[in-house]
C-alpha positions as CSV (number, residue, x, y, z in Angstrom):
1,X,9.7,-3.3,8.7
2,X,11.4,0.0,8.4
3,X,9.3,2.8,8.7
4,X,10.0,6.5,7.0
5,X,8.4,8.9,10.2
6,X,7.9,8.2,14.1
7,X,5.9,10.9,16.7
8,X,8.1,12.3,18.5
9,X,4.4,13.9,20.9
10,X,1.6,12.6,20.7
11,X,-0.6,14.6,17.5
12,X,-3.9,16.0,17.6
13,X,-5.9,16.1,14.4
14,X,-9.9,17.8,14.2
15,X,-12.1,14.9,12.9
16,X,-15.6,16.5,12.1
17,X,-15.8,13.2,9.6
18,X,-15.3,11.4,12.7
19,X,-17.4,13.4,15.5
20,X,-19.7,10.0,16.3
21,X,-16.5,7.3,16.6
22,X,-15.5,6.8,20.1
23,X,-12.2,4.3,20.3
24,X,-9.2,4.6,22.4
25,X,-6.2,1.9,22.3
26,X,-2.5,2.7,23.4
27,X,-2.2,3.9,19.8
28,X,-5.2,6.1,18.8
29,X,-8.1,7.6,20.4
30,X,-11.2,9.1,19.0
31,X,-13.5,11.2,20.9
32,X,-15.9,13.5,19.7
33,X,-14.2,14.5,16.4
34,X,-10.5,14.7,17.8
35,X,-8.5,12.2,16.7
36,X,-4.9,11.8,18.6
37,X,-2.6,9.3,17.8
38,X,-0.2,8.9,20.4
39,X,3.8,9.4,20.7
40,X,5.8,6.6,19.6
41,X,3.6,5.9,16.7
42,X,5.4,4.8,13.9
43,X,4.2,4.3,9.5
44,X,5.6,4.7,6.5
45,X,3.9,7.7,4.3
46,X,2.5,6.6,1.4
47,X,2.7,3.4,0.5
48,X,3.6,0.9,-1.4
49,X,7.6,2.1,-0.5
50,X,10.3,0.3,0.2
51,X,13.1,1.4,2.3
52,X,16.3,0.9,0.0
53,X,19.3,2.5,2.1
54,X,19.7,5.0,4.1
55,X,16.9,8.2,3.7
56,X,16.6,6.5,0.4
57,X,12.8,4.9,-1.0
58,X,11.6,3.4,-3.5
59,X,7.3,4.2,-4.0
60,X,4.7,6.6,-4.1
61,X,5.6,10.5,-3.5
62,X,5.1,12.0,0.0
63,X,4.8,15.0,-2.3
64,X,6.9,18.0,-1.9
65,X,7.5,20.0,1.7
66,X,4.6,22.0,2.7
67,X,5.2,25.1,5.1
68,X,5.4,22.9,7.9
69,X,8.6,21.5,6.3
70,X,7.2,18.5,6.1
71,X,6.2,16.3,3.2
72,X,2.5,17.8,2.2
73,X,1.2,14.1,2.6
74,X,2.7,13.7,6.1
75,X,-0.8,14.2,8.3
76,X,-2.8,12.7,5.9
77,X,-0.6,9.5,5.4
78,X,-0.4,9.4,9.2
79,X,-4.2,9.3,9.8
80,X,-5.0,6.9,7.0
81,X,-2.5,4.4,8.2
82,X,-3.4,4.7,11.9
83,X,-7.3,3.7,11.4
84,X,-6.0,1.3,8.3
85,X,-4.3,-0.3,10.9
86,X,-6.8,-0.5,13.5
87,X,-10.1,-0.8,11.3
88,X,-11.5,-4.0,12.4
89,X,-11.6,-2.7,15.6
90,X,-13.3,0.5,15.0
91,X,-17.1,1.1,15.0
92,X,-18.4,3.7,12.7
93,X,-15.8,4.5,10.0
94,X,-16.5,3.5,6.5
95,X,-14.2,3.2,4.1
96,X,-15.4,6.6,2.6
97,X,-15.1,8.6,5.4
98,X,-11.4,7.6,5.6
99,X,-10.6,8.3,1.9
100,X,-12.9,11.7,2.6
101,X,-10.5,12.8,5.6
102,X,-7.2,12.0,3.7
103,X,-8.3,14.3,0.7
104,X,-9.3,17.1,3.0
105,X,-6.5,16.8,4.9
106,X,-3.9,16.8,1.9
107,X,-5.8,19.9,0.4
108,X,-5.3,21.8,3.7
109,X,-1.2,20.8,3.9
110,X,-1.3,22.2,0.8
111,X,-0.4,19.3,-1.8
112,X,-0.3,19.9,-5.4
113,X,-4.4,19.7,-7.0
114,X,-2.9,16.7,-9.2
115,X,-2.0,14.6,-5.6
116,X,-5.3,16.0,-4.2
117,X,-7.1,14.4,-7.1
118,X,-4.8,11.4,-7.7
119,X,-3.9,10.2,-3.9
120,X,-7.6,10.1,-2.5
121,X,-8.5,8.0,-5.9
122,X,-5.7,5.7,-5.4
123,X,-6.9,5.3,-1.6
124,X,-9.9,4.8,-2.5
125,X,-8.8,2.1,-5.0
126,X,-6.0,0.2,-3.9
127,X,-6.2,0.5,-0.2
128,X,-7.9,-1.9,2.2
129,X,-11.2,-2.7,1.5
130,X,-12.7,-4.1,4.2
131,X,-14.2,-1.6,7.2
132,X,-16.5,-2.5,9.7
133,X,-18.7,1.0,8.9
């Protein structure tokens, strides 16, 4: 599977949603509400995309560039997938508090109020359903 961005060092992100989850694998670690996800980790923003040639996709927005230069939904894309991807292994994160830290986290990269709304309801919605809380 093709994936759109890779960590080039590992990225720290403050998790006060997350402040009573302790998990560490080689890919994420969670300790008192610091959430790092380490170097190497690879997704593929928002999804559903498809990868059609080149820097080319086909799927939902990553948004416009925020003044990081990167896509506004970059960090928040990047955090939902990471505990997507390892939620039946995590203790203590609902489903809720992982739509709750993507919206905050897109409305502090800046994204449009249209994505803030939109992106956090389709999360909510369409993404995985099934969290061990």
């Amino acid at each position: 599977m093709p994936w759109r961005y890779r960590l080039n060092a590992q990225h720290e992100i403050v998790a006060g949603e997350l402040v009573a989850v302790s998990f560490a694998n080689q890919w994420l670690t969670i300790r008192e509400g610091m959430l790092l996800v380490a170097a190497g980790y690879a997704w593929d923003g928002c999804s559903p995309s498809v990868k059609l040639s080149g820097r080319l996709w086909l799927g939902i927005w990553d948004g416009p560039l925020g003044p990081d230069g990167r896509p506004v939904t970059w960090r928040a894309s990047l955090v939902h997938d990471v505990l997507c991807q390892f939620r039946s292994e995590l203790r203590g994160i609902s489903k809720a508090a992982s739509v709750t830290l993507f919206a905050r986290l897109l409305r502090e990269d800046s994204a449009p109020g249209w994505m803030c709304q939109l992106y956090p309801a389709a999360v909510d919605r369409f993404g995985p359903q099934g969290w061990l809380g």
